[in-house]
PALO-14203 format. One record per atom (N, C-alpha, C, O): residue in one letter; x, y, z; atom name. Coordinates in nm, 3 decimals. Example, Ala and Ser with C-alpha at 12.3 -4.5 7.8 and 13.67 -1.06 7.14 Angstrom:
# residues 2
aa|east|north|up|at
A|1.319|-0.569|0.780|N
A|1.230|-0.450|0.780|CA
A|1.320|-0.330|0.780|C
A|1.424|-0.332|0.846|O
S|1.285|-0.225|0.708|N
S|1.367|-0.106|0.714|CA
S|1.290|0.003|0.787|C
S|1.341|0.114|0.804|O
***
This chain:
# residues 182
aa|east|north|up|at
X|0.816|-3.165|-2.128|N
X|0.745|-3.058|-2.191|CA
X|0.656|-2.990|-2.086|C
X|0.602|-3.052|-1.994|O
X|0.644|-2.838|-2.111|N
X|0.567|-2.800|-1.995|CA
X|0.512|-2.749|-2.035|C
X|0.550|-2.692|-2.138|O
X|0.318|-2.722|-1.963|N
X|0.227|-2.654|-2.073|CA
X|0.199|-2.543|-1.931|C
X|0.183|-2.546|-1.809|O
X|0.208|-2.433|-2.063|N
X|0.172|-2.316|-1.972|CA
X|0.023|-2.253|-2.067|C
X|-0.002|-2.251|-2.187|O
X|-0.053|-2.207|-1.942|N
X|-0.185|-2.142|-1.958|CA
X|-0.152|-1.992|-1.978|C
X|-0.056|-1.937|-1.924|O
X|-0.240|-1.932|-2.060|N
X|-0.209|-1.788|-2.124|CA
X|-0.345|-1.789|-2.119|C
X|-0.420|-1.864|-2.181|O
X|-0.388|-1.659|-2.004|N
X|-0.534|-1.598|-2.027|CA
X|-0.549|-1.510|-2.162|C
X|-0.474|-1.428|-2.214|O
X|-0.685|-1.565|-2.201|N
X|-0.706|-1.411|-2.316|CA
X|-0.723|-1.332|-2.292|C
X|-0.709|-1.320|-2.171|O
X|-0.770|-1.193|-2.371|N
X|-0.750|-1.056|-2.344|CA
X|-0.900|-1.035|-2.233|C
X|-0.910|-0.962|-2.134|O
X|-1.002|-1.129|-2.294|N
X|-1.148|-1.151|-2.220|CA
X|-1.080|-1.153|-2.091|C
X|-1.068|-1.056|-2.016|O
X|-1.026|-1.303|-2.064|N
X|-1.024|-1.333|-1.957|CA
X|-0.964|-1.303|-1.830|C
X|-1.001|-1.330|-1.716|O
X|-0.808|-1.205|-1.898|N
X|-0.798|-1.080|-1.801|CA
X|-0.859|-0.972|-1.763|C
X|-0.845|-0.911|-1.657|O
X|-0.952|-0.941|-1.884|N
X|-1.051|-0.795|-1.832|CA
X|-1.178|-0.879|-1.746|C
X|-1.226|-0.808|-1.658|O
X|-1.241|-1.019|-1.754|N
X|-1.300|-1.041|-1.639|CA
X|-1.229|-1.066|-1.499|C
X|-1.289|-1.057|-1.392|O
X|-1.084|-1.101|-1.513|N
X|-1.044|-1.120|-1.364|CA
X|-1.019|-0.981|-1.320|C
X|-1.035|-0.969|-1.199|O
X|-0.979|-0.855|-1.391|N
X|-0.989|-0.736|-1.340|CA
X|-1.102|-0.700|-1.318|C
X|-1.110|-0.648|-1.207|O
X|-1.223|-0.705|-1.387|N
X|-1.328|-0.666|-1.320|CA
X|-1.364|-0.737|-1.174|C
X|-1.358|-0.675|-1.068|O
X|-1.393|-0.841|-1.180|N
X|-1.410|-0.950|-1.054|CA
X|-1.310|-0.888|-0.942|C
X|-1.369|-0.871|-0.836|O
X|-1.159|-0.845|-0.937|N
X|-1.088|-0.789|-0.833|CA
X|-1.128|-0.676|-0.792|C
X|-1.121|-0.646|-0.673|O
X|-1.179|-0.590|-0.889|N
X|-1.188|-0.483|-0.857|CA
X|-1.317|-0.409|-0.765|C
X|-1.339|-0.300|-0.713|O
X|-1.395|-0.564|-0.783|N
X|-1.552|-0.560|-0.770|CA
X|-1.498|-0.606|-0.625|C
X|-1.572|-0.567|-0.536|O
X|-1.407|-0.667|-0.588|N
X|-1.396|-0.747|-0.464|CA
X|-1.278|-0.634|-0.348|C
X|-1.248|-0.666|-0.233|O
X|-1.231|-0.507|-0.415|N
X|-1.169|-0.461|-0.359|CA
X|-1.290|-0.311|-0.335|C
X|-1.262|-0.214|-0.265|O
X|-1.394|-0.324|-0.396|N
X|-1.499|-0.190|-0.366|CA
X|-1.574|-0.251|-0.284|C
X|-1.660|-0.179|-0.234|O
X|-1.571|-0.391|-0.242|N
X|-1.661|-0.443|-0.136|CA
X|-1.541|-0.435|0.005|C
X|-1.583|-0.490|0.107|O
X|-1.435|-0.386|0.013|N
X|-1.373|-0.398|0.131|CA
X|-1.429|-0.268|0.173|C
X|-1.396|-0.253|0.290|O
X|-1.517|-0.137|0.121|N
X|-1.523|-0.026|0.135|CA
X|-1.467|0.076|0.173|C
X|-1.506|0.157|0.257|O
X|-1.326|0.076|0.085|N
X|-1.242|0.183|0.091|CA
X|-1.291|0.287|0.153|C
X|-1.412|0.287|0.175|O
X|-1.199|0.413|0.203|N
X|-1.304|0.508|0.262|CA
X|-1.193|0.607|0.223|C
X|-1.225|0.726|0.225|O
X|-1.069|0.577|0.187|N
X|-0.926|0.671|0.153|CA
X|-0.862|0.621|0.061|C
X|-0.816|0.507|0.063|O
X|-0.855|0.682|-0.009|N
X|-0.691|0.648|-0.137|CA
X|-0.576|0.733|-0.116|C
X|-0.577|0.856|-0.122|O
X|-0.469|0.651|-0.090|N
X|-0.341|0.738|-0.030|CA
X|-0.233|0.693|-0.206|C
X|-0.228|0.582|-0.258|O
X|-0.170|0.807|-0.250|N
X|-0.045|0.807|-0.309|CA
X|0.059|0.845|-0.224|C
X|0.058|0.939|-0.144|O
X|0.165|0.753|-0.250|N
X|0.308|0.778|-0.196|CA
X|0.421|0.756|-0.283|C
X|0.444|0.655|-0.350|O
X|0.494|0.869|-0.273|N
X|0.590|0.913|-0.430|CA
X|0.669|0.835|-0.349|C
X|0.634|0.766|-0.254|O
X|0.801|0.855|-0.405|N
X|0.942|0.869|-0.341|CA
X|1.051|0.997|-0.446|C
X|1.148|0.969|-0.516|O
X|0.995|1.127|-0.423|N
X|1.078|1.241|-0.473|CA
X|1.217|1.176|-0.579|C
X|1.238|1.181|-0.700|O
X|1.299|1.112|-0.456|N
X|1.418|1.014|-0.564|CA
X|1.427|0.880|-0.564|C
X|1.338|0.827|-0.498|O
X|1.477|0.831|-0.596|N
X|1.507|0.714|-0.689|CA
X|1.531|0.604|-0.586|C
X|1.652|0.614|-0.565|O
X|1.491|0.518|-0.520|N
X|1.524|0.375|-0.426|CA
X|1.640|0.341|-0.514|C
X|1.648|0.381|-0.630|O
X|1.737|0.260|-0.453|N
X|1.851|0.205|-0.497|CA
X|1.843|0.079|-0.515|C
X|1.759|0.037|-0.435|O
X|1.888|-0.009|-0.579|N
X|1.893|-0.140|-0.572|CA
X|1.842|-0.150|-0.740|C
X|1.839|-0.074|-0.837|O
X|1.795|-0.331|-0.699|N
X|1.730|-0.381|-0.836|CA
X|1.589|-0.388|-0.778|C
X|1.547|-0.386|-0.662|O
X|1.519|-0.398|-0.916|N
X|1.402|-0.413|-0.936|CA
X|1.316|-0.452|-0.799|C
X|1.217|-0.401|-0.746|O
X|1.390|-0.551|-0.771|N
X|1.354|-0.653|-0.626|CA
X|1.377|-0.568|-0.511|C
X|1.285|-0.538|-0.436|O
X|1.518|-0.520|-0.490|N
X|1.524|-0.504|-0.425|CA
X|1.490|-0.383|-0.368|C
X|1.537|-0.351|-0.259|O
X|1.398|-0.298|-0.441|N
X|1.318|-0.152|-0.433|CA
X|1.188|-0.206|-0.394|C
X|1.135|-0.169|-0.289|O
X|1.139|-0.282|-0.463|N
X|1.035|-0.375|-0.402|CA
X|1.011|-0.421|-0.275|C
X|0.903|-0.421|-0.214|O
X|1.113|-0.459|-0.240|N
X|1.138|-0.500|-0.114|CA
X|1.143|-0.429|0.026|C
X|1.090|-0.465|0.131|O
X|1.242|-0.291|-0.008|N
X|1.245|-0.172|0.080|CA
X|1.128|-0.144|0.082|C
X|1.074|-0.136|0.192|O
X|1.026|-0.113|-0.071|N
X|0.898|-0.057|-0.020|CA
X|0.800|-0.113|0.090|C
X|0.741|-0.050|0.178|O
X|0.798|-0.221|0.067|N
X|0.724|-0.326|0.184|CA
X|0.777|-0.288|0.278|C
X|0.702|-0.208|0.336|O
X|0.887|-0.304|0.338|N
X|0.943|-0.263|0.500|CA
X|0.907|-0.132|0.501|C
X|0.914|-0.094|0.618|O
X|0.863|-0.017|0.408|N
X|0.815|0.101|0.460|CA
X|0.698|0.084|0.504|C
X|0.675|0.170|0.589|O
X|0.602|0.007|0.488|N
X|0.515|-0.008|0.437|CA
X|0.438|-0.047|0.556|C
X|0.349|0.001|0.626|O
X|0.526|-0.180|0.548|N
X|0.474|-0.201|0.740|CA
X|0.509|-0.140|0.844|C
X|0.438|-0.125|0.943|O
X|0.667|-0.084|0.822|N
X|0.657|-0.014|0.938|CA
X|0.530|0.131|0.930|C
X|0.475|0.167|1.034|O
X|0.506|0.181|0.832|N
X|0.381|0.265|0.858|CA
X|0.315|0.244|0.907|C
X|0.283|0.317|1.001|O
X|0.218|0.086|0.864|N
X|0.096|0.032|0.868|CA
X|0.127|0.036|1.050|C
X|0.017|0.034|1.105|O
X|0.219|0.040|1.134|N
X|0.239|-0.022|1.274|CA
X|0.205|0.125|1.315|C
X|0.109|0.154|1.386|O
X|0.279|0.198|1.272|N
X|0.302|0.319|1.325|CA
X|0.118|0.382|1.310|C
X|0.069|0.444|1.405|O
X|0.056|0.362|1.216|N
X|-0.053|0.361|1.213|CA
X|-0.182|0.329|1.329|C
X|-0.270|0.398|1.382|O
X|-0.142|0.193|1.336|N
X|-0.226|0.131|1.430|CA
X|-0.172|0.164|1.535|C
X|-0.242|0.121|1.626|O
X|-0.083|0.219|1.575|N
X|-0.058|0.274|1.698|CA
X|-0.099|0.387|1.729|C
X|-0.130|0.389|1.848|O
X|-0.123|0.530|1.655|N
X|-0.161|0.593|1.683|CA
X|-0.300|0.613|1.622|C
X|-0.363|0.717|1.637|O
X|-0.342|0.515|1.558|N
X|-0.521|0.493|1.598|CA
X|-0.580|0.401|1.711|C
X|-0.701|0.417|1.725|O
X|-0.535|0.326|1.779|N
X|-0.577|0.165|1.827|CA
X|-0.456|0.168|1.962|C
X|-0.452|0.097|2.062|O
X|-0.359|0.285|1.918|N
X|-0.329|0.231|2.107|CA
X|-0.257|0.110|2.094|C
X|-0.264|0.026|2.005|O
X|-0.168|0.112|2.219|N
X|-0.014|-0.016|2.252|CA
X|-0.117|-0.137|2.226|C
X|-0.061|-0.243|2.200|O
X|-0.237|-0.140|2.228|N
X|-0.329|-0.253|2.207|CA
X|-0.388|-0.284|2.061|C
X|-0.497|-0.329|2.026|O
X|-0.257|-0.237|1.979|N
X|-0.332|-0.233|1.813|CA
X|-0.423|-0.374|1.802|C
X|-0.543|-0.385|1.777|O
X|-0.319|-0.482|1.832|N
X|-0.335|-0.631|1.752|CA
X|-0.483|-0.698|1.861|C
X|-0.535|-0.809|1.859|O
X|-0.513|-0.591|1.939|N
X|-0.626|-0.667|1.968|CA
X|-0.726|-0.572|1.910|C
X|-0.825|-0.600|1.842|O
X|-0.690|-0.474|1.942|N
X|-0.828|-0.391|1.890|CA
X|-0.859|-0.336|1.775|C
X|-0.945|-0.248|1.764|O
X|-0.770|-0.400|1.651|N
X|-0.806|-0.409|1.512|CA
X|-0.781|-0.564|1.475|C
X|-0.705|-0.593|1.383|O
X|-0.840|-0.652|1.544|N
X|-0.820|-0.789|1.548|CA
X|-0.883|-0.834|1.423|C
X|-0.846|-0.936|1.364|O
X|-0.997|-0.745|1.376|N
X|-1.116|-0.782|1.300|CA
X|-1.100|-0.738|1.205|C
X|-1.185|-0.757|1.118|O
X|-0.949|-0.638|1.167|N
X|-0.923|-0.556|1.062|CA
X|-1.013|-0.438|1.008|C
X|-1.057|-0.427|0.894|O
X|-1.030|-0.357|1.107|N
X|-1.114|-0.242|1.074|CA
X|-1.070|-0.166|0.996|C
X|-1.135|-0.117|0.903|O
X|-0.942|-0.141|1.022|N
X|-0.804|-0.025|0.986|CA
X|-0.749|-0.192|0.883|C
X|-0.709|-0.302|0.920|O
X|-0.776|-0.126|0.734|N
X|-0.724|-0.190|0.661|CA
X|-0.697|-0.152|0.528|C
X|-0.781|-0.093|0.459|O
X|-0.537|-0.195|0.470|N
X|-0.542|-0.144|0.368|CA
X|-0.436|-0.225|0.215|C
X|-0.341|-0.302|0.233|O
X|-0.489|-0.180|0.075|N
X|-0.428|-0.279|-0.012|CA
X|-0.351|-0.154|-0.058|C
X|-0.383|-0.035|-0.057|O
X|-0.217|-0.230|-0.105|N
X|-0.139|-0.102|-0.183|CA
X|-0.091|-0.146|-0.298|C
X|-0.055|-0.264|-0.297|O
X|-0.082|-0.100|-0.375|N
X|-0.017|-0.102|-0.528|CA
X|0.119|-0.094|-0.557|C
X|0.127|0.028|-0.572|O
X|0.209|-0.127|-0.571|N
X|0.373|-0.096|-0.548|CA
X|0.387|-0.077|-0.716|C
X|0.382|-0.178|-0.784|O
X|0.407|0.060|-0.783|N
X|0.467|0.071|-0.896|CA
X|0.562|0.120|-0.880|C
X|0.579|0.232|-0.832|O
X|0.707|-0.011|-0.947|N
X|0.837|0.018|-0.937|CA
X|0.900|0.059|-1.124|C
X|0.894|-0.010|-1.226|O
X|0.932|0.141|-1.109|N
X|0.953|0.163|-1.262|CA
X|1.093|0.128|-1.298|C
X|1.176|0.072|-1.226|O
X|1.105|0.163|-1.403|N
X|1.273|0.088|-1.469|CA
X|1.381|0.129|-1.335|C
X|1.368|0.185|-1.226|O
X|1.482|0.072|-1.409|N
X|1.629|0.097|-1.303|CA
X|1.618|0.255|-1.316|C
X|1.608|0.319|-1.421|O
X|1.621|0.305|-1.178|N
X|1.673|0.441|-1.156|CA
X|1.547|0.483|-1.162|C
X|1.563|0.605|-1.155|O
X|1.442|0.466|-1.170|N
X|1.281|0.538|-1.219|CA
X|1.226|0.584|-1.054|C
X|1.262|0.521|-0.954|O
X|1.143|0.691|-1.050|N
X|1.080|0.696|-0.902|CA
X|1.012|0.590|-0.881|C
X|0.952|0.554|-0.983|O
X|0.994|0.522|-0.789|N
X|0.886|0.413|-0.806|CA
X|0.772|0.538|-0.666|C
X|0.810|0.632|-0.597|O
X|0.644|0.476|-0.680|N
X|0.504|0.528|-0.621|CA
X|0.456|0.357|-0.536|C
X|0.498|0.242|-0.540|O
X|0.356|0.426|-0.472|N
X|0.264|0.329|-0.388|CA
X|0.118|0.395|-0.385|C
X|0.101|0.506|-0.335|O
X|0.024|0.329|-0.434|N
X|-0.126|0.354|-0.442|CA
X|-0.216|0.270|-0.330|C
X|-0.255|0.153|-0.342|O
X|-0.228|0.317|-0.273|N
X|-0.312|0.220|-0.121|CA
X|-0.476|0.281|-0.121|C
X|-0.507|0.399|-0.135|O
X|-0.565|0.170|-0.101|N
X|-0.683|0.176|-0.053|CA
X|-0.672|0.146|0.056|C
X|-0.603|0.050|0.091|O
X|-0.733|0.215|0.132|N
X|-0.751|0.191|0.281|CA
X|-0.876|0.240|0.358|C
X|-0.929|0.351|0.352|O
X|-0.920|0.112|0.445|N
X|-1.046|0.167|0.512|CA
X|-1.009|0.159|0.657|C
X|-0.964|0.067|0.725|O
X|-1.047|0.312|0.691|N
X|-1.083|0.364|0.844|CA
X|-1.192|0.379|0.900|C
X|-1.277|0.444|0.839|O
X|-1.225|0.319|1.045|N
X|-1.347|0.347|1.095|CA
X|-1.403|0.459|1.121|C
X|-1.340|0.546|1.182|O
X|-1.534|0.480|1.079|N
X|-1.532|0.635|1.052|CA
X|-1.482|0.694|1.206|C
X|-1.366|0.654|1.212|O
X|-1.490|0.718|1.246|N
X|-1.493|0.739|1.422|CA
X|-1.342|0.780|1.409|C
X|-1.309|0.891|1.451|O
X|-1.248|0.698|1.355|N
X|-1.115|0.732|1.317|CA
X|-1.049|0.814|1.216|C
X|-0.931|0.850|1.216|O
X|-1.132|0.837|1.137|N
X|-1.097|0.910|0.952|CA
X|-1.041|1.039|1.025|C
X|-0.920|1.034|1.047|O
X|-1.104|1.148|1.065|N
X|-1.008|1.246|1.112|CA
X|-0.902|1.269|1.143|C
X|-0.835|1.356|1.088|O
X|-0.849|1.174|1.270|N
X|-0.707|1.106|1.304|CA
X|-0.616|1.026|1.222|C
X|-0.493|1.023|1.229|O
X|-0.718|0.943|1.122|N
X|-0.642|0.937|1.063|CA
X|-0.587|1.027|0.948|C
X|-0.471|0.994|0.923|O
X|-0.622|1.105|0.887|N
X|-0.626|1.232|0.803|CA
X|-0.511|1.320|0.870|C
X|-0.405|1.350|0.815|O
X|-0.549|1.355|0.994|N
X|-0.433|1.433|1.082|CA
X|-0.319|1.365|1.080|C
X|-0.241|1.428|1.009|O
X|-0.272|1.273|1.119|N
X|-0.166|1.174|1.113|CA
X|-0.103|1.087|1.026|C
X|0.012|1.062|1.062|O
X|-0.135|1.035|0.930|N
X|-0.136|0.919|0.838|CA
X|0.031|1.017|0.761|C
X|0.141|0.962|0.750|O
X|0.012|1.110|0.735|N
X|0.102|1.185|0.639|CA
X|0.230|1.167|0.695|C
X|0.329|1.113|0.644|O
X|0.212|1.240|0.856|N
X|0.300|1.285|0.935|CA
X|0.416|1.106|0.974|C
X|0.534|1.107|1.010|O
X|0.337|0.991|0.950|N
X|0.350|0.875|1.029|CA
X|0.441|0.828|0.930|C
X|0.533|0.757|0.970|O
X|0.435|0.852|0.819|N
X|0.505|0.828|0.697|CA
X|0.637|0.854|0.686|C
X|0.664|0.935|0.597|O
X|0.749|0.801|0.760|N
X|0.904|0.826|0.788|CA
X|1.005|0.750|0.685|C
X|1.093|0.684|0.740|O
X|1.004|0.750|0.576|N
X|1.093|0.612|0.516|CA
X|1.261|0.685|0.568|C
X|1.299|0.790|0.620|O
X|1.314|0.577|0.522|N
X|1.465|0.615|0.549|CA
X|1.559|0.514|0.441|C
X|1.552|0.391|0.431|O
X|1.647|0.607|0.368|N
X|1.689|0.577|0.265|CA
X|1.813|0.467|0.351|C
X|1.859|0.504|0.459|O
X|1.849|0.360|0.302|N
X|1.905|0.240|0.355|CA
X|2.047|0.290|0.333|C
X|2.066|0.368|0.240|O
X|2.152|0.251|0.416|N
X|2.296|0.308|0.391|CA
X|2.389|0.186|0.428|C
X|2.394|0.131|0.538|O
X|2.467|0.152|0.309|N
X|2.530|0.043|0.367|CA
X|2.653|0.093|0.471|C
X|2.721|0.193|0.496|O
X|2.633|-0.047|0.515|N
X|2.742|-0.018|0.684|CA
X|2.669|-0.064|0.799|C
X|2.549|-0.035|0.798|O
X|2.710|-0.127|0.894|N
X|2.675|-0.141|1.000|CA
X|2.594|-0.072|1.063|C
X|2.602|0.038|1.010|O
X|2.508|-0.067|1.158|N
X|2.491|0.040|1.281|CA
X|2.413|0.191|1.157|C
X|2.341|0.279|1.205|O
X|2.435|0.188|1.070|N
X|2.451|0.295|0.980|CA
X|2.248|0.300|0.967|C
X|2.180|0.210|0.918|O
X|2.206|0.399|1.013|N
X|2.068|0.470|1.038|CA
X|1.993|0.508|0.944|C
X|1.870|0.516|0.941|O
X|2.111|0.547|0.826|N
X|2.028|0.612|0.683|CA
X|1.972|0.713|0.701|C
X|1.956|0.738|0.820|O
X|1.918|0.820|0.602|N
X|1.893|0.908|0.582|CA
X|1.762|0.946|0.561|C
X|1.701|0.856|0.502|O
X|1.689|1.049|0.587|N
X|1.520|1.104|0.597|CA
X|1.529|1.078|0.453|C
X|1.638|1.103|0.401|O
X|1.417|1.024|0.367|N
X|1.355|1.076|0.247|CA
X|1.274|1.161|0.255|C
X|1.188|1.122|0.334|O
X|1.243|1.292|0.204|N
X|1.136|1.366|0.203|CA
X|1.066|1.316|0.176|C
X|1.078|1.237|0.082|O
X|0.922|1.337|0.258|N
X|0.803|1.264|0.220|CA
X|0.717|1.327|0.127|C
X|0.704|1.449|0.122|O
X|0.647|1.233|0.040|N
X|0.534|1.270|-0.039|CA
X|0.449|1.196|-0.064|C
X|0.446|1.107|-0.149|O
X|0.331|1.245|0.049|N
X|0.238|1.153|0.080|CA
X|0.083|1.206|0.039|C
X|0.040|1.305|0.098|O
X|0.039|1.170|-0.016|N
X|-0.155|1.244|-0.045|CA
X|-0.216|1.183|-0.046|C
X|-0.223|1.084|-0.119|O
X|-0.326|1.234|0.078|N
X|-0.415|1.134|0.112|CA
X|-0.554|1.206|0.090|C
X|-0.572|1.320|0.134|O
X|-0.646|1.140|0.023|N
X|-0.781|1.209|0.009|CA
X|-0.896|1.029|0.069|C
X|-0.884|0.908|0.088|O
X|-1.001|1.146|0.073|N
X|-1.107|1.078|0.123|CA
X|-1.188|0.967|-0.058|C
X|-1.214|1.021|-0.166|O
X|-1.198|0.878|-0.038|N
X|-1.263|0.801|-0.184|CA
X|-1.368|0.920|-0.270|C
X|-1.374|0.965|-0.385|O
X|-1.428|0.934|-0.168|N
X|-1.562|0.989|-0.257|CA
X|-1.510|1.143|-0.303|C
X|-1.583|1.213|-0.373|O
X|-1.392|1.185|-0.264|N
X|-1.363|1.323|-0.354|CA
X|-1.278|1.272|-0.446|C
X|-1.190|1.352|-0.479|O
X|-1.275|1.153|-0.506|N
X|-1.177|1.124|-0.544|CA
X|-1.312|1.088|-0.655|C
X|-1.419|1.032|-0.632|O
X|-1.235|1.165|-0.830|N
X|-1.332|1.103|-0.944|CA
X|-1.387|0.951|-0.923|C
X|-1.309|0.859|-0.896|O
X|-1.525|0.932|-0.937|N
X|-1.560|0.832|-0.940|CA
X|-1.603|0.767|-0.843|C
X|-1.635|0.648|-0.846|O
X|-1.608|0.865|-0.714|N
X|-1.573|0.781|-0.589|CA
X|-1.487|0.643|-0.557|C
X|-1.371|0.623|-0.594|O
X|-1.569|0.552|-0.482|N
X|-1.503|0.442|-0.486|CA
X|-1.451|0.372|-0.594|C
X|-1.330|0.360|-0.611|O
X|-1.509|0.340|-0.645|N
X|-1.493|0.307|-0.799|CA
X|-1.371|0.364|-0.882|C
X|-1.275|0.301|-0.925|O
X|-1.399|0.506|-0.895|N
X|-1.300|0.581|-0.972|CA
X|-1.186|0.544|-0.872|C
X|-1.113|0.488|-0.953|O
X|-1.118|0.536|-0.753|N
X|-1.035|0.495|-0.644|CA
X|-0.971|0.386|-0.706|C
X|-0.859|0.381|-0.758|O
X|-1.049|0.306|-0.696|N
X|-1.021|0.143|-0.733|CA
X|-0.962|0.134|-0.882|C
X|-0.857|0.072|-0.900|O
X|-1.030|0.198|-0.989|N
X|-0.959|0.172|-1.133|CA
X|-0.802|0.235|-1.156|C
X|-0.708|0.193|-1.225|O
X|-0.817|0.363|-1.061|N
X|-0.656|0.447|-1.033|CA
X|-0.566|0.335|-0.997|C
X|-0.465|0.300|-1.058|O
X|-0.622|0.275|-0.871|N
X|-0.530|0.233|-0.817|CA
X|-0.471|0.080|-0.908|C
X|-0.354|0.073|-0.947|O
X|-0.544|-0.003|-0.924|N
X|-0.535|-0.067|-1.008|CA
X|-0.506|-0.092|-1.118|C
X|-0.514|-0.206|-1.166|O
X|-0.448|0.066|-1.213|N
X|-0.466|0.066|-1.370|CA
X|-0.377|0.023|-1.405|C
X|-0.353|0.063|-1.519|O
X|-0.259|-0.089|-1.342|N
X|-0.150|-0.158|-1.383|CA
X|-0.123|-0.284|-1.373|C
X|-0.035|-0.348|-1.430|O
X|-0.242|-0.334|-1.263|N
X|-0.247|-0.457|-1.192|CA
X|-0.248|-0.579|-1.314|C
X|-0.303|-0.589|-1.424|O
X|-0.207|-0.618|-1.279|N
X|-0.216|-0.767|-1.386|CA
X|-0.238|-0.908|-1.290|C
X|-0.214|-0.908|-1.170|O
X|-0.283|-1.015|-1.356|N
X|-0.326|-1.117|-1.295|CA
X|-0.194|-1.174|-1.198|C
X|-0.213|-1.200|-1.079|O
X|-0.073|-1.189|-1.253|N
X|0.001|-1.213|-1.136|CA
X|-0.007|-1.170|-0.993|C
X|-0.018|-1.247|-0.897|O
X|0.001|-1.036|-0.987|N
X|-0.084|-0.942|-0.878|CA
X|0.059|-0.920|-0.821|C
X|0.051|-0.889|-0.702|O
X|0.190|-0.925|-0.868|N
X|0.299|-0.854|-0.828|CA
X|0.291|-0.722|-0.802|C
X|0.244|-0.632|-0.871|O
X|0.359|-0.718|-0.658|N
X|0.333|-0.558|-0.638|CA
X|0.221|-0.556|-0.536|C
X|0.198|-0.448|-0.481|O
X|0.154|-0.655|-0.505|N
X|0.037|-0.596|-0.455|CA
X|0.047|-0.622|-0.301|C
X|0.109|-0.729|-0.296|O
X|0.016|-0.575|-0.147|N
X|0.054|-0.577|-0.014|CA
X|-0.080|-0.579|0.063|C
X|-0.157|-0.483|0.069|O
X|-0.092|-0.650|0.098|N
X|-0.191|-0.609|0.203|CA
X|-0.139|-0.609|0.335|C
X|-0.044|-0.680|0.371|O
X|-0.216|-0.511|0.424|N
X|-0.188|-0.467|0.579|CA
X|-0.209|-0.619|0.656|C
X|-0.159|-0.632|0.767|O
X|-0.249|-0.680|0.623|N
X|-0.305|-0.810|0.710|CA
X|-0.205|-0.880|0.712|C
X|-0.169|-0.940|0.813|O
X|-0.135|-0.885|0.581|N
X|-0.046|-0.998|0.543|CA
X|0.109|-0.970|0.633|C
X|0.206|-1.045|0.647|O
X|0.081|-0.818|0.687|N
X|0.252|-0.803|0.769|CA
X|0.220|-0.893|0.908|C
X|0.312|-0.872|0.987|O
X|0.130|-0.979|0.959|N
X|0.059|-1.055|1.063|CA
X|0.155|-1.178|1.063|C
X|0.231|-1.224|1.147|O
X|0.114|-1.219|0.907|N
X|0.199|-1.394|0.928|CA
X|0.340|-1.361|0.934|C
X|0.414|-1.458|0.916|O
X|0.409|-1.221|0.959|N
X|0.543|-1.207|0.891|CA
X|0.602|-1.216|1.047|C
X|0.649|-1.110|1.088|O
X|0.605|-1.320|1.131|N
X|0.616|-1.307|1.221|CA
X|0.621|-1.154|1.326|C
X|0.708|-1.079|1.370|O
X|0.479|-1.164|1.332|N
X|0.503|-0.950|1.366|CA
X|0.377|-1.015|1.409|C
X|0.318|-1.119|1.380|O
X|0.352|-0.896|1.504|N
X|0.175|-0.851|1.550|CA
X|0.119|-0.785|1.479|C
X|-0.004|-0.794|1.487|O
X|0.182|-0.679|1.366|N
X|0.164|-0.548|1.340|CA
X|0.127|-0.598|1.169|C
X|0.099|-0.513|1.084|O
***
């Protein structure tokens, strides 16, 4: 027999508050949406999955053109950091990505100038050798505090799907243990 635990309705709206309280202390400074115009292919998973490999390869492409061939030392401390939201919707649905991310201020400009442009996905093509195709990008990036609510208002957007499992959810740090620098 196996006993499974079922939070109450309380006890999910305190673990959402408590996350949310713990993701306005990383001090967001940007909330980025990222569509995908059409439809990722695969299953559930495996749209999931592509999104992450976009994801990091951004996050690299990122720290490279903030931090220099010297990203992994000189965001060692995670200055340039960010959580993203992966909403994958039914079979065939657009799925989106909601990211908080904090830049040193010294960087927010550059990153503002760039962050959009850095954003390359490429639709996967089976076959060998086979390169795949540009997705048009659709990327919007605003600063927290023009964003309703500021930080706060940031954080409940981004979050307004999150559930205690926390499927879906990426952090920039975590592409580190993935055997990567980046």
């Amino acid at each position: 027999m196996t006993c499974e635990y079922t939070m109450t309705t309380t006890e999910k709206l305190n673990w959402l508050r408590e996350y949310r309280e713990a993701l306005r202390g990383l001090e967001p400074t940007h909330m980025v949406t990222i569509n995908f115009p059409r439809p990722l292919t695969g299953t559930r998973n495996a749209r999931r999955e592509k999104i992450f490999v976009l994801l990091r390869e951004w996050n690299r492409a990122v720290l490279k053109k903030l931090f220099g061939k010297q990203f992994p030392i000189r965001n060692s401390t995670n200055a340039f950091l960010f959580v993203g939201f992966v909403e994958v919707g039914p079979l065939m649905a657009k799925e989106h990505v909601h990211l908080l991310v904090r830049v040193p201020e010294h960087l927010q400009s550059q990153f503002e100038d760039h962050a959009a442009s850095l954003w390359r996905p490429r639709q996967a093509v089976l076959g060998i050798g086979a390169p795949g195709t540009a997705i048009e990008p659709d990327i919007l990036i605003q600063r927290c505090c023009d964003e309703r609510g500021g930080v706060s208002g940031a954080v409940a957007y981004c979050t307004k799907h999150l559930t205690p499992s926390t499927e879906g959810v990426v952090w920039s740090c975590e592409f580190r243990t993935q055997n990567s620098t980046a």
